[in-house]
C-alpha positions, 0 to 999 in steps of 0.5 A: 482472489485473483491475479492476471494482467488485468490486475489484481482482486482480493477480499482482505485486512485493509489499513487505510492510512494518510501520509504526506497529505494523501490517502494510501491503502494497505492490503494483504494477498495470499499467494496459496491456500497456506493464507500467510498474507505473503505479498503487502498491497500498498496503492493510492486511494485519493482520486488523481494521485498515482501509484507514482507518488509513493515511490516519489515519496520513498525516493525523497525519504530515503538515502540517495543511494537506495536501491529498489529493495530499499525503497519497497522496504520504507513503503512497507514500514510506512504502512505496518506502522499505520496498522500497528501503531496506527499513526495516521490510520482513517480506517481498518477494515477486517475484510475489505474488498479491493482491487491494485489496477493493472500497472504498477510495481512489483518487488520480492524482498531477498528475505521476509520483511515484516511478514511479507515477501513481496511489495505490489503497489499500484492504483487501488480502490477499496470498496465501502470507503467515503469520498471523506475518507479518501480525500486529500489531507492537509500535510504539515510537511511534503515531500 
């Protein structure tokens, strides 16, 4: 795995999930050779929906006054609760090749929240997944 300003590269779980109509991924990086999957990788997979929208989506979710670290930690429980209880998961690949592009945010938590250090988000692409499975989906409500 790689990262440098051309964005980031890896080779790992990744939960492919809906929420709120748009198609979003979840992946994990190691940041040293201990593999503990510190860092979560949440981006878009829906094509011309931007990494924007999911901050949009936490803003609109929680309370008005949420800082940054608030708002990373609602990302991240959206997403561990598609791998775990699988609400909304398309697809759950045990070794998918992805790529977060350059951009997006980056947020270290003041403690581990669940398993991870850190939130990236951004655009990502995962390699293998149909123009179905990534295709905008109907939302029962929006944000």
């Amino acid at each position: 795995m790689s990262s440098n300003d051309e964005g980031l590269t890896g080779s790992s779980r990744v939960t492919v999930f809906a929420m709120f109509g748009t198609v979003f991924g979840y992946a994990t990086h190691h940041l040293d050779e201990r593999r503990i999957g510190d860092v979560a990788v949440v981006g878009p997979l829906t094509p011309g929906v931007e990494w924007g929208r999911l901050w949009q989506m936490a803003r609109n979710c929680e309370r008005t006054t949420a800082g940054e670290k608030e708002l990373a930690r609602w990302v991240l429980a959206q997403a561990t609760r598609a791998f775990v209880c699988g609400s909304d998961r398309i697809a759950q690949l045990q070794k998918g090749e992805w790529k977060l592009k350059p951009g997006g945010r980056h947020v270290r938590f003041d403690t581990t929240y669940a398993n991870r250090d850190q939130l990236w988000t951004g655009n990502l692409t995962v390699e293998g997944l149909t123009p179905d499975q990534v295709a905008e989906r109907p939302a029962f409500y929006s944000v």
